[in-house]
C-alpha positions as CSV (number, residue, x, y, z in Angstrom):
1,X,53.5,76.7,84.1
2,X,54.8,73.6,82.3
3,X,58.2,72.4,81.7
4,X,59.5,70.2,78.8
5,X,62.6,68.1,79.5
6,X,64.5,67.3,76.1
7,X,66.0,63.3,76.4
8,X,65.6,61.8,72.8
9,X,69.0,62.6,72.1
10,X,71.1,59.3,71.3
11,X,74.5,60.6,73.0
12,X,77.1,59.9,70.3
13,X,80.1,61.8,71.8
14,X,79.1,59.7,74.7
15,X,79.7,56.4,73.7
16,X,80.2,53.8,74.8
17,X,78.2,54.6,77.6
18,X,75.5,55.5,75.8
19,X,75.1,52.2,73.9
20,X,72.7,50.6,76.7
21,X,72.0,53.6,78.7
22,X,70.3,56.6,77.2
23,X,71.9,59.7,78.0
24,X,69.8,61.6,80.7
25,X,70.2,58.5,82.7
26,X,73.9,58.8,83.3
27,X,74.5,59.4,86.3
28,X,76.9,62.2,88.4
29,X,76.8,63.0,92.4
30,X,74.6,60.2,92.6
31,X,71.7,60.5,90.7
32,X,71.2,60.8,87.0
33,X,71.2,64.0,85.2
34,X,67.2,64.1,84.4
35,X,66.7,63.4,87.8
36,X,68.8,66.8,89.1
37,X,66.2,68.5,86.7
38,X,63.3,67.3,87.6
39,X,64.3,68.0,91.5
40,X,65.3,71.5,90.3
41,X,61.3,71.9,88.8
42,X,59.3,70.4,91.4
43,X,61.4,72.7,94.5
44,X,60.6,75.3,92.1
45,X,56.7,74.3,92.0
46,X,56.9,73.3,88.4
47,X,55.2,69.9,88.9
48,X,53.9,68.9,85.3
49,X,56.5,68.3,83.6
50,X,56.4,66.9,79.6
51,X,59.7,64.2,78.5
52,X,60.7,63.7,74.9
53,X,62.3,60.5,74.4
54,X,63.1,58.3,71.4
55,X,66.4,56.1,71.6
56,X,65.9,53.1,74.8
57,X,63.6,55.5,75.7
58,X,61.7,52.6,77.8
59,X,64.4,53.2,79.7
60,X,63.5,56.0,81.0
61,X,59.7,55.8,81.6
62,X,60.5,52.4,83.1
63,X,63.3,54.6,85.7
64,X,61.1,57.9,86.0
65,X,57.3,56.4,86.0
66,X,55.0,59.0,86.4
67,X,56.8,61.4,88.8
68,X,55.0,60.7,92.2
69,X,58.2,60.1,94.0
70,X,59.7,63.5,93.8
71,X,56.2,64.9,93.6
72,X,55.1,65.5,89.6
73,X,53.7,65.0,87.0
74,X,56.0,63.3,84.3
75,X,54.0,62.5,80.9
76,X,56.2,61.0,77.8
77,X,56.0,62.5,74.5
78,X,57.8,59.0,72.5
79,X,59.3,59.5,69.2
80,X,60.6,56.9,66.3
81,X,63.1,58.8,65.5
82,X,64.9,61.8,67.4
83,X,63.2,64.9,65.8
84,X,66.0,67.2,66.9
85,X,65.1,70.3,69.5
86,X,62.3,72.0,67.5
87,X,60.9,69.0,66.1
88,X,60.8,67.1,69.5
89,X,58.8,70.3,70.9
90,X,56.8,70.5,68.1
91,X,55.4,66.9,68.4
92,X,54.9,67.6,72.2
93,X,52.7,70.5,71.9
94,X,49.3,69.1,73.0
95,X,50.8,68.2,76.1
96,X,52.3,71.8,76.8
97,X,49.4,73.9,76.4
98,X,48.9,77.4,75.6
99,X,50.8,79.3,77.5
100,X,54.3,80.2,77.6
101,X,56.4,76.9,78.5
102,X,60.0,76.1,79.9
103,X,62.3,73.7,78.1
104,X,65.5,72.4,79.6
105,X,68.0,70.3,77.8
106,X,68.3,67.2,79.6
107,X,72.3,66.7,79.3
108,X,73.3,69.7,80.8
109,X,73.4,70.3,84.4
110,X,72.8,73.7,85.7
111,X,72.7,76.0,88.9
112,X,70.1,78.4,87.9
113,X,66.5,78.3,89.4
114,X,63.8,77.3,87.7
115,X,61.4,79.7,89.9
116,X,62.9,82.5,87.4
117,X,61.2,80.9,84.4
118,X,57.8,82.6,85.7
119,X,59.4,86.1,85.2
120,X,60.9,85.5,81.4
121,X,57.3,84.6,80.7
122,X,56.0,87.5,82.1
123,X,58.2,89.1,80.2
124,X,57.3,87.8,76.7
125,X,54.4,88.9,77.5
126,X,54.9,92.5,78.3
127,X,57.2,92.5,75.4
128,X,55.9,90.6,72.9
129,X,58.2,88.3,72.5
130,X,58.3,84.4,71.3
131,X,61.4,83.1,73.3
132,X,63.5,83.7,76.2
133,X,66.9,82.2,76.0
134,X,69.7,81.8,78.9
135,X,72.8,82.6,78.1
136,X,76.2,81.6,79.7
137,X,79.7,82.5,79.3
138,X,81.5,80.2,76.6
139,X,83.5,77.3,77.6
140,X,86.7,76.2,76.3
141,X,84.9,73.4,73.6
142,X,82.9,76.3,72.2
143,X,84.9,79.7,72.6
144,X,82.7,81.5,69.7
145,X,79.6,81.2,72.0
146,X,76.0,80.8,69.7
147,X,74.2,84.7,70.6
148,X,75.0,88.3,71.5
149,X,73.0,89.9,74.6
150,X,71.8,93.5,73.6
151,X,71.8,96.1,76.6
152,X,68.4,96.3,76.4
153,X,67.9,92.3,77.2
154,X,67.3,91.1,73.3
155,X,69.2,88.2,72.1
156,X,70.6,88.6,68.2
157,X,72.5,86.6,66.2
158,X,76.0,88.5,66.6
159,X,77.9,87.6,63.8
160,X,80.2,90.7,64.6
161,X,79.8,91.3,68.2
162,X,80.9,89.1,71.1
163,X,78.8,86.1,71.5
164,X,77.3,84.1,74.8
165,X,76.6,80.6,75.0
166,X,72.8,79.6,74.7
167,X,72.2,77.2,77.9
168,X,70.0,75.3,76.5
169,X,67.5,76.1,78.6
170,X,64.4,78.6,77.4
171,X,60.9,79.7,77.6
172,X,59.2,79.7,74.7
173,X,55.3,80.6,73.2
174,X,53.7,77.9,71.4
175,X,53.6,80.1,68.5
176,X,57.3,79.5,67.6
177,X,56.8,76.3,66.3
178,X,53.4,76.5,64.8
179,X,54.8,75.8,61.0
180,X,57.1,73.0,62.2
181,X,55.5,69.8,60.6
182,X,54.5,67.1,63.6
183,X,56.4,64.8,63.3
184,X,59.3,66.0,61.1
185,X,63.4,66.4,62.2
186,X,63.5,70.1,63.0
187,X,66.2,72.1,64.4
188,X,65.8,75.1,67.1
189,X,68.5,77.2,66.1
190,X,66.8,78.6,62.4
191,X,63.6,79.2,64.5
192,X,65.6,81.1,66.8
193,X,67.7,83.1,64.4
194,X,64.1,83.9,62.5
195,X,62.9,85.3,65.3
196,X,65.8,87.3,66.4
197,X,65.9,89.8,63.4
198,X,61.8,90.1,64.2
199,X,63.1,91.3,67.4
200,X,60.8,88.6,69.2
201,X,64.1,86.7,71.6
202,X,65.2,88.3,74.4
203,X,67.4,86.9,77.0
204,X,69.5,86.9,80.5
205,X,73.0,85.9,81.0
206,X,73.8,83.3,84.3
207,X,76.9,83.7,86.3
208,X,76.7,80.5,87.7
209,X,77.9,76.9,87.3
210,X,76.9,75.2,83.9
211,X,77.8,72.2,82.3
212,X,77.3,70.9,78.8
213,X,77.7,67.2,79.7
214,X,78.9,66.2,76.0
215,X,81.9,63.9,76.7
216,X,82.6,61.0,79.0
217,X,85.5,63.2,80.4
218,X,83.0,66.2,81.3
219,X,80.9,63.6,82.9
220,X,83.6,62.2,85.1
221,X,84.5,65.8,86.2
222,X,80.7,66.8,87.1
223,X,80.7,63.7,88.8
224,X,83.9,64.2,91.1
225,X,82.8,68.2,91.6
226,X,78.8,67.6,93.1
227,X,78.0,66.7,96.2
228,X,77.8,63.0,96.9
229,X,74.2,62.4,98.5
230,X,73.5,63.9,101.8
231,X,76.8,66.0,101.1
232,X,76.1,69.7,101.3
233,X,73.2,71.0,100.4
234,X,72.7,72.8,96.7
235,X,71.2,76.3,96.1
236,X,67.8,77.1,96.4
237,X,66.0,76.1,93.6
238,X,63.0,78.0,94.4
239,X,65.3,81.1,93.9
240,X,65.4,82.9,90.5
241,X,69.7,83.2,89.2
């Protein structure tokens, strides 16, 4: 299975810090916040591994090369311009393949284990679904959360029901963003919310520690609350949250 790491973003609530560093490159308990991700994939044997990037996004290739140190497979999708989430996994599509495909956010920083993304695409699947979405409680800067969870494990739009937080981290089919123009700003969220009322999203709610790294403050909080290197050691990637 393949994973797509989204880094083109250019960070605005972040600057100044993001003025001559891109933002997956920040760094918090040590080590930048791609970098947690990409040790997250390859203990969880998802070793090719597809980056967006677009603003100092030499940066980046020039920091990560081709992966070989932690053991991957890292290959660079470029863009011009930041496409936005759909548009920026749209463009990357030849390098994804066929099959079902996980996609992680690459300002966020996240406890869950990657070795779970094999079971939500399993589960699209036996359910015919397009999309698999995880969903976390809201935090204080978004208390309306984005989704509501069904019983039966479908995500839906909720305008009128109580509302989770997507992650912004998913497994999605190819197929979701076969009319998205190559090449063209598109967001995720309308695809999303298409495919909801088809009944194609479902979805799983994590329990554990999330952070949407969106502010210099949140950054310096993450950063206090990991580990420092050769601190204590992190859950098991390898084990599906």
């Amino acid at each position: 299975m393949r994973a797509m790491i989204l880094a083109a973003g250019r960070g605005e609530r972040m600057r100044p810090l993001t003025d001559t560093t891109p933002k997956p490159l920040l760094e918090a308990g040590g080590k930048p916040l791609i970098v947690w991700h990409i040790e997250r994939l390859a203990a969880a044997g998802l070793r090719d591994i597809v980056v967006n990037h677009a603003w100092l996004g030499a940066q980046i290739e020039a920091r990560l090369g081709d992966g070989g140190r932690w053991g991957v497979r890292l290959r660079y999708s470029p863009e011009a311009v930041a496409l936005e989430t759909a548009g920026g996994i749209a463009q990357a599509l030849p390098l994804l393949g066929e099959d079902p495909f996980l996609v992680i956010n690459g300002d966020i920083w996240c406890d869950w284990a990657p070795a779970g993304a094999a079971a939500a695409a399993r589960r699209l699947d036996a359910e015919s679904r397009q999309a698999w979405l995880l969903l976390v409680d809201n935090p204080p800067h978004h208390p309306d959360g984005d989704f509501e969870l069904g019983a039966d494990g479908s995500v839906r739009p909720g305008a009128d029901a109580p509302r989770l937080t997507f992650a912004g981290i998913g497994v999605y089919r190819p197929a979701l963003f076969e009319r998205v123009p190559r090449g063209a700003p598109a967001r995720l969220a309308p695809l999303l919310v298409d495919a909801m009322r088809r009944g194609a999203v479902a979805g799983q709610r994590h329990t554990g520690r999330w952070v949407d790294v969106g502010t210099p403050e949140r950054l310096a909080h993450l950063d206090e609350e990991l580990p420092p290197p050769g601190g204590p050691a992190e859950p098991d990637p390898r084990r599906p949250g």
